[in-house]
N, C-alpha and C positions, 0 to 999 in steps of 0.2 A: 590224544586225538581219538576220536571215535569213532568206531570202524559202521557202517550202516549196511545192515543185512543185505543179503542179495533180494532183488526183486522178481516178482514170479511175472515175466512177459508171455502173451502169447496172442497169435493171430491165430483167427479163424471166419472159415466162409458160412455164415448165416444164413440160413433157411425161416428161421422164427426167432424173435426176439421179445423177451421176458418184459413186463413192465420195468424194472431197474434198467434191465438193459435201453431200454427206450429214456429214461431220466438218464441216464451217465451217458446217452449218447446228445441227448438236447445238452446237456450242460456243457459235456465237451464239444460242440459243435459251434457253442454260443462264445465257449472260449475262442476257438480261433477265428472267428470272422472279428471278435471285439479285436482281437491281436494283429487280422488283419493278412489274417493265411486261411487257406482250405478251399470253401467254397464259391459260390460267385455273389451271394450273400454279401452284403456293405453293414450291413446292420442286422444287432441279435434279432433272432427269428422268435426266441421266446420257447417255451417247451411242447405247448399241445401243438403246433405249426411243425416242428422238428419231428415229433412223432408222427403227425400227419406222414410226412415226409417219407422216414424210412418205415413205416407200415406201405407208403403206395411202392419205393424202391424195391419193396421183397416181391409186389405183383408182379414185376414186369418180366418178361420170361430171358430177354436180352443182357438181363441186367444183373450181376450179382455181387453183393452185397460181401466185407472183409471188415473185420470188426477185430480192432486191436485191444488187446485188454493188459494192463497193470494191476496185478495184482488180486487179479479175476473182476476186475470193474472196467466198461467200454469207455474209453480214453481217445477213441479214433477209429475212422472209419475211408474205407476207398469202398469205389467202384469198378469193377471190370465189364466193359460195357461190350459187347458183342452187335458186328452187324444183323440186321431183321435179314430171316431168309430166303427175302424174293431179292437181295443184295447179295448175289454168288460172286461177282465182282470182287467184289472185299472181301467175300469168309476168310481170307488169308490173316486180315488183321483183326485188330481188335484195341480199343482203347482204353487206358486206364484215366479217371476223372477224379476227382472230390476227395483226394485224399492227403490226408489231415492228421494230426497228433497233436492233442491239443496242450497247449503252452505247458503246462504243469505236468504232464508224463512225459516231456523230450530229453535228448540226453539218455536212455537208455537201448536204443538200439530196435525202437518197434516201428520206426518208419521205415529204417532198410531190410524188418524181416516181412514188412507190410507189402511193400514194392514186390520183396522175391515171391510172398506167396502169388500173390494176381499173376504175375508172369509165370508162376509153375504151373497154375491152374490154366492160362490163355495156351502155351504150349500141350497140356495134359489137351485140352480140347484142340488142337489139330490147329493153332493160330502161328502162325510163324510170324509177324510183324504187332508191336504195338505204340502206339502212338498217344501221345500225352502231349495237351496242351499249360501253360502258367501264364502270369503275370510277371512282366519283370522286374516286379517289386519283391518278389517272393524269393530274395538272394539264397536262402539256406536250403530251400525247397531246390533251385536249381543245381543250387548247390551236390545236392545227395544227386541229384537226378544222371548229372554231367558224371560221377564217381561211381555210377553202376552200368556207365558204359550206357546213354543214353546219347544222341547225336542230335545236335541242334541243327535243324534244317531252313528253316526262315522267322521271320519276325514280321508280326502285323504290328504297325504304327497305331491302331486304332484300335486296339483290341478291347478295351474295356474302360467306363467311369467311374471313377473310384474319388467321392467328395469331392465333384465338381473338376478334378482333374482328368485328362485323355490318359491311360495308362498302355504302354504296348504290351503283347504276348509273345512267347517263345516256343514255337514248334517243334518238340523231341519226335524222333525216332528210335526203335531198336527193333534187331533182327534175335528170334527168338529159334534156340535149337531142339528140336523135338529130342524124346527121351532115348529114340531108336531108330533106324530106320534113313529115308535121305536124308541129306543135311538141307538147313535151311534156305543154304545159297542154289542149291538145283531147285528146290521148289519155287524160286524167288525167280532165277535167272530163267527157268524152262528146260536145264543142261538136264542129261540121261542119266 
């Protein structure tokens, strides 16, 4: 039997990305809509469209960018998307979107270290609440989602068409605990 090295996983938050990194992101991007997970994409987007893409994603100031890497090449990417600041209402939350491992780097553990980074970062910036929507087709996705302590809150019957069919969505929540300082149920509840 033959033993297969260890693999070098890693996430991290993107500021700029390399041309490769923009190819291993189209490619893996293109893998999981073909497979039929990740973004709201039904059909590959193709590669100069996908870098269109995460080149306008690094503009946007709400928005930042987690790029999962196997073996130092981007295999996967999320979003942690923050409310605009004339939205003081919500600065408490924050959502996490588009995020993906594409078919051929899973099974090694970079989706749930993908999840934990966004949420150390949403916490690091002051978010106590994050919110994440799916399709409820995307069993293994809700899967990991439900097992990191993620709370299903309601379900839209209409949520999305996916080759002619009505697909529903699945409304998560989680309460997130800052590093120090109150906990997140006085910030949430208003208690002293």
């Amino acid at each position: 039997m033959a033993v297969q090295p260890p693999r070098d996983i890693a996430v991290e938050r993107a500021e700029r990305l390399s041309d490769a990194d923009l190819a291993d992101l189209a490619e893996a991007t293109d893998a999981a809509i073909i497979e039929g997970g990740g973004f709201g994409w039904v059909e590959p987007q193709g590669r100069a469209a996908l870098e269109r893409h995460f080149r306008g994603v690094l503009l946007v100031p709400e928005r930042e960018l987690f790029v999962a890497r196997l073996d130092g090449h981007a295999v996967g990417s999320a979003l942690l998307v923050r409310p605009p600041r004339n939205n003081e209402a919500q600065a408490f939350a924050a959502t996490l979107t588009h995020a993906y491992i594409a078919p051929y780097a899973r099974g090694f553990g970079l989706a749930r270290l993908m999840v934990s980074k966004v949420e150390e970062r949403a916490a690091a910036l002051g978010h106590r609440v994050i919110n994440l929507d799916v399709r409820e087709t995307q069993s293994t996705a809700i899967a990991l989602f439900e097992t990191l302590g993620y709370q299903h809150w309601g379900t839209h019957p209409f949520y999305a068409r996916v080759r002619g069919q009505t697909v529903a969505g699945r409304f998560y929540m989680k309460t997130l605990e800052p590093g120090r300082g109150r906990s997140t149920g006085t910030l949430i509840d208003g208690a002293a």
